[in-house]
C-alpha positions in Angstrom: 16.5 -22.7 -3.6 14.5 -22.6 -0.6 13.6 -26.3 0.9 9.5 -26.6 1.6 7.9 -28.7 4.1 4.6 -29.7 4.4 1.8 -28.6 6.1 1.1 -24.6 7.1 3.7 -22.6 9.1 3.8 -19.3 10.8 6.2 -16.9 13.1 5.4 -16.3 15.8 1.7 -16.0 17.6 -0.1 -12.6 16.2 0.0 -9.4 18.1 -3.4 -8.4 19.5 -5.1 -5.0 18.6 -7.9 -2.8 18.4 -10.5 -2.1 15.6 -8.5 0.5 14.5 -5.2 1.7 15.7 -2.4 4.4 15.2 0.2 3.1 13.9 3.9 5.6 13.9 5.8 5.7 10.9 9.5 7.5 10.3 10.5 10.8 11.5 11.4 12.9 9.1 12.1 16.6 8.6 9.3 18.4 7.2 11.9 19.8 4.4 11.9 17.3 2.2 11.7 18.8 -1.0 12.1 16.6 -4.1 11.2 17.1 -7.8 8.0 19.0 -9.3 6.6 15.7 -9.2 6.2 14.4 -5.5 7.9 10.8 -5.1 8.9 10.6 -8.8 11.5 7.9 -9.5 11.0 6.9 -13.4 8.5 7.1 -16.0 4.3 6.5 -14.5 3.7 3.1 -14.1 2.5 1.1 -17.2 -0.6 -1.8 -16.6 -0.1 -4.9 -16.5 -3.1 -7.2 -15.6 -0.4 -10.1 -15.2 0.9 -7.8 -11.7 -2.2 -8.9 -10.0 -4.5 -11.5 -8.0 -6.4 -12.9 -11.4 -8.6 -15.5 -9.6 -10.4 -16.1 -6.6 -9.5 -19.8 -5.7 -11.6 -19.8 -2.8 -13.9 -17.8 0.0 -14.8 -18.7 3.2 -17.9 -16.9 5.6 -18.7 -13.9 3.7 -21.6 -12.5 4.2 -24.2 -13.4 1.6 -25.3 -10.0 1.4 -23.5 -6.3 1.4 -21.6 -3.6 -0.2 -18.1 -5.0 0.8 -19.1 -8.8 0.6 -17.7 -9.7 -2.8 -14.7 -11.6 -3.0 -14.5 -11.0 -6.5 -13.1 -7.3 -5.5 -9.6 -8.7 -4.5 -8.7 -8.7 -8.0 -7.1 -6.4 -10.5 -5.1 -3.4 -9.6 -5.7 -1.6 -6.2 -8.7 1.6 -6.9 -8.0 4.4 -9.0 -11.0 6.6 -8.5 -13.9 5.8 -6.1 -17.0 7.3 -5.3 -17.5 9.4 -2.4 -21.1 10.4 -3.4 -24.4 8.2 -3.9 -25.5 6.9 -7.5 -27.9 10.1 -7.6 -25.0 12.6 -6.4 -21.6 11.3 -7.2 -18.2 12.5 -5.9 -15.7 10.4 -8.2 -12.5 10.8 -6.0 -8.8 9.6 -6.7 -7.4 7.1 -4.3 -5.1 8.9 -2.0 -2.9 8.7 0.9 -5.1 10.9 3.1 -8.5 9.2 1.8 -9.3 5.3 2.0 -11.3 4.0 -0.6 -14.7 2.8 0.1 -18.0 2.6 -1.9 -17.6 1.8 -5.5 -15.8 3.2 -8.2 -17.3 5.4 -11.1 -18.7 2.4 -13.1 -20.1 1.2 -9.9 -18.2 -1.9 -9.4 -17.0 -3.1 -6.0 -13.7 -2.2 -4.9 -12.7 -3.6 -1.6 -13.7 -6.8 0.6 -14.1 -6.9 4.4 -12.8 -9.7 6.1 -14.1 -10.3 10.0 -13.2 -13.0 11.8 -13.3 -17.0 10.4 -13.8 -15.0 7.1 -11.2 -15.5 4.2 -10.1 -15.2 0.5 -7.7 -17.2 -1.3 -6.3 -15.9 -4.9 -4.4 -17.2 -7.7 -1.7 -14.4 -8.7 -1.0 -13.4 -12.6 2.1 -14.5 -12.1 4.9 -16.3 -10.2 6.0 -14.3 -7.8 9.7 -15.0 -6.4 11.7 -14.1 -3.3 13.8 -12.1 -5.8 17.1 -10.4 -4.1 16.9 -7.7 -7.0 13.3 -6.4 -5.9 13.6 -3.5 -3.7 14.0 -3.6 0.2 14.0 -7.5 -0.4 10.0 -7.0 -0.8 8.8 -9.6 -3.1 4.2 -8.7 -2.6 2.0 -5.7 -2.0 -1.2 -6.1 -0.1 -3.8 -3.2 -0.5 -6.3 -2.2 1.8 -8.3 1.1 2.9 -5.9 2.1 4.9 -5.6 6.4 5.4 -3.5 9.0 6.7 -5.2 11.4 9.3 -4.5 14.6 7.7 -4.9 18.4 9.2 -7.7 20.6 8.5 -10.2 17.9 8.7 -12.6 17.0 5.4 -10.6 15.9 2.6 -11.1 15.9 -1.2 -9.1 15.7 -4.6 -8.6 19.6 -4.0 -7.0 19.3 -0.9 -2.9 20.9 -0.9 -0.8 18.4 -0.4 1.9 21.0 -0.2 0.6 22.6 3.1 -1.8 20.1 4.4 0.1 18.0 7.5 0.1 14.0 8.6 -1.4 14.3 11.9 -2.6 11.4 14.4 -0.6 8.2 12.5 -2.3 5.3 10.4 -6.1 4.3 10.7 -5.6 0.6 9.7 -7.1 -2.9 10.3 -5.2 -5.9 10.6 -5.7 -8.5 7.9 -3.6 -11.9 8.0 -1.8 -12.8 4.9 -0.7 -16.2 4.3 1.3 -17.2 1.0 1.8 -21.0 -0.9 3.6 -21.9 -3.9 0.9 -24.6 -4.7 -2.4 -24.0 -2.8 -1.0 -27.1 -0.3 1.9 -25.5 1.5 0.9 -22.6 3.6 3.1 -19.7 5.4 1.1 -17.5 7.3 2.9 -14.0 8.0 1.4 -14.4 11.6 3.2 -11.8 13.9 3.4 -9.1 10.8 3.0 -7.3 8.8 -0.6 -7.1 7.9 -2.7 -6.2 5.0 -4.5 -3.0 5.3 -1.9 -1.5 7.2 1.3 1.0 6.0 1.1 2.4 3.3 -2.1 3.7 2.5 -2.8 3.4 -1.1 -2.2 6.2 -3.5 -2.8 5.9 -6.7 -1.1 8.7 -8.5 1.4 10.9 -8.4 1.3 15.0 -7.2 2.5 17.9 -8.9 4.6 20.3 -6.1 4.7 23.2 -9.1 1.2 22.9 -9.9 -0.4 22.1 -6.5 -2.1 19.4 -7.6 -3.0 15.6 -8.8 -0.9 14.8 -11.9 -2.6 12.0 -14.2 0.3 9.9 -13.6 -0.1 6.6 -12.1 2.0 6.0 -9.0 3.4 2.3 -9.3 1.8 -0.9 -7.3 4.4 -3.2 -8.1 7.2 -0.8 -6.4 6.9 -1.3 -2.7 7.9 1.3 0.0 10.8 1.1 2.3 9.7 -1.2 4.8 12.2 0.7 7.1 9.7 3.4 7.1 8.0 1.6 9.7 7.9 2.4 13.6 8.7 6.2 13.4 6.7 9.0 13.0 5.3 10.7 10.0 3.5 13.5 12.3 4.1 17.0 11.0 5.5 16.2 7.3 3.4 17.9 4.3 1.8 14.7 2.5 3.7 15.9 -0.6 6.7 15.2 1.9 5.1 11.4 2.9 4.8 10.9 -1.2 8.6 11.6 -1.5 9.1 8.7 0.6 6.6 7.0 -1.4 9.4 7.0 -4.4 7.1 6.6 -7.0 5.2 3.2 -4.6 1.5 3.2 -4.9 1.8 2.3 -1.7 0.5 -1.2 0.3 2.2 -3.3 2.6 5.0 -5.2 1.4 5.5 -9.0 2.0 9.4 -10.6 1.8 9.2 -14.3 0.4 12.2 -15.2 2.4 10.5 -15.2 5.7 8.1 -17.8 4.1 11.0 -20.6 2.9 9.6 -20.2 -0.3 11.5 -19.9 -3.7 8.0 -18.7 -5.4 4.7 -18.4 -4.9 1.5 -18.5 -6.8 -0.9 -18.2 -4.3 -1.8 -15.8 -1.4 -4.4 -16.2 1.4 -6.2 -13.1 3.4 -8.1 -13.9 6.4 -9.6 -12.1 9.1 -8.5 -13.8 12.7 -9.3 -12.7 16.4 -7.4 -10.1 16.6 -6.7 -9.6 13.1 -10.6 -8.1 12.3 -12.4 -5.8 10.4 -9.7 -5.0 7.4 -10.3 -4.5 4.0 -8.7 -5.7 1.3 -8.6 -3.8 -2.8 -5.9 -5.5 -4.2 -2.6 -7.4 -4.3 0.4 -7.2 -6.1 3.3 -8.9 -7.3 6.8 -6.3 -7.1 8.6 -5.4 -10.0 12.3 -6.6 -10.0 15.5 -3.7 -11.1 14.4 -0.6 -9.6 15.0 2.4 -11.3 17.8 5.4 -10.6 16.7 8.3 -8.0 15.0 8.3 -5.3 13.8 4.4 -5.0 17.4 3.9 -5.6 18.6 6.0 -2.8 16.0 5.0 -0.5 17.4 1.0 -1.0 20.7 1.5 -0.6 20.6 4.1 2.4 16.6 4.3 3.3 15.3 8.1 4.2 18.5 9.5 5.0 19.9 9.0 1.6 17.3 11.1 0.4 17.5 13.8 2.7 21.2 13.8 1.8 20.6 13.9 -2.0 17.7 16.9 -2.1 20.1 19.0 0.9 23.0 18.8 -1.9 20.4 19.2 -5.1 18.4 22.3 -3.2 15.2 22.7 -4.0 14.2 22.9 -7.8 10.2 24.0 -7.9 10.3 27.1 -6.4 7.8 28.5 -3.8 8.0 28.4 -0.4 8.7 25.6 2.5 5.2 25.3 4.3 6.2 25.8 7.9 6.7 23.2 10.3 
């Protein structure tokens, strides 16, 4: 068991950035091929309301009026579908890697909350959460935001090809401080990183290589990505490559308890700081111990290079071409 001390502690001071910045993921070859189903690892992710932020404790500065003012939007699951359109002309779109969610969703409730500066929202999860050593990559919370991939050939929509269309131009992302407690006393603030609303984008389900297109099968929130994804590049992979590396992950950035001292927590804080403005926050999530066999498995016990290793020896087992590099 991890000891606790009083009062609110932190790493150290936060880095300073812009509105919006690039941020560079992994380098990886564009030949990543995987199963029919891009980033499969297991059966489609079953809900479970308990996964979640289920109450907001508290809310500071909000703006008493606006679309993305509602603090009440934290909770529940990150965005399946949102609206792209108007309420006259609606565009009901899937959450994606290559598409931040915005707007509202198809029964026009409010999916994500801004948080500017001296603006905050503190949550009461389903559940415990625990700085368990069986959850994957040691990450024990996901933090959803609206985070997107730039993707080639400009516009994007549900019709897009994942299988040809590129990750061009890194990460648009906001920073967002997240802070965690086991008691709504004792505070950790994760103040030099990561950040909500920030790797990796949201994506909500899972794509279909054979078919070209969005399978109805929910990609998993409570299955984080490899956090040592981080600080490469994804430029020039097919976003059916970038889902590979998903493993199955819904995506979000993922929180280890250890860093905090804490055993367990029950509480998480976002917050908007100088320097830390302007991010949105959908959802947050508590990870799933025992990951399952495949890809997720490979990607914790040797990260990306695993995986390149398994699909070289495996070949490729859709058919159809490699889109060129």
């Amino acid at each position: 068991m991890h000891a606790m001390s009083r009062g609110v502690r932190s790493s150290p001071a936060p880095r300073r950035s812009g509105s919006r910045r690039a941020v560079r993921v992994v380098q990886v070859s564009a030949a990543l091929a995987g199963g029919c189903l891009a980033g499969a690892a297991g059966a489609a992710y079953v809900y479970d309301p308990g996964d979640f932020a289920a109450e907001v404790v508290s809310s500071a500065n909000l703006p008493a009026a606006g679309l993305y003012n509602d603090p009440q939007a934290v909770l529940g699951r990150p965005t399946l579908r949102f609206n792209s359109g108007t309420a006259t002309r609606p565009d009901y779109r899937r959450a994606k890697l290559i598409e931040g969610v915005f707007n509202t969703s198809p029964a026009g409730e409010r999916l994500i909350t801004t948080l500017n500066a001296g603006q905050s929202i503190t949550v009461h999860m389903g559940r415990r959460v625990y700085d368990d050593p069986a959850n994957p990559f040691g990450v024990d919370l996901n933090v959803f935001g609206n985070a997107f991939f730039s993707p080639s050939g400009g516009t994007t929509s549900d019709a897009t090809n994942l299988n040809t269309a590129t990750v061009s131009g890194g990460v648009f992302a906001e920073d967002v401080r997240v802070s965690v407690s086991p008691d709504n006393v004792q505070w950790y603030a994760y103040a030099n990183g990561p950040t909500g609303d920030g790797l990796f984008p949201t994506n909500s389900y899972r794509w279909d290589r054979a078919a070209a297109t969005w399978s109805d099968d929910e990609a998993d929130p409570t299955r984080p990505v490899d956090p040592a994804l981080r600080g490469r590049n994804f430029a020039g992979m097919t976003g059916a490559d970038v889902l590979d590396l998903y493993a199955g992950s819904a995506g979000g950035a993922g929180f280890d308890l250890a860093e905090s001292g804490f055993p367990w927590v029950e509480y998480v804080r976002v917050e908007g700081l100088t320097g830390y403005s302007g991010g949105e926050i959908d959802a947050i999530a508590a990870v799933r111990a025992a990951p399952e066999p495949g890809a997720a498995g490979l990607l914790a016990a040797g990260g990306a290079g695993a995986v390149l290793r398994q699909r070289r020896r495996r070949g490729r087992r859709c058919g159809g071409r490699r889109p060129a590099a």
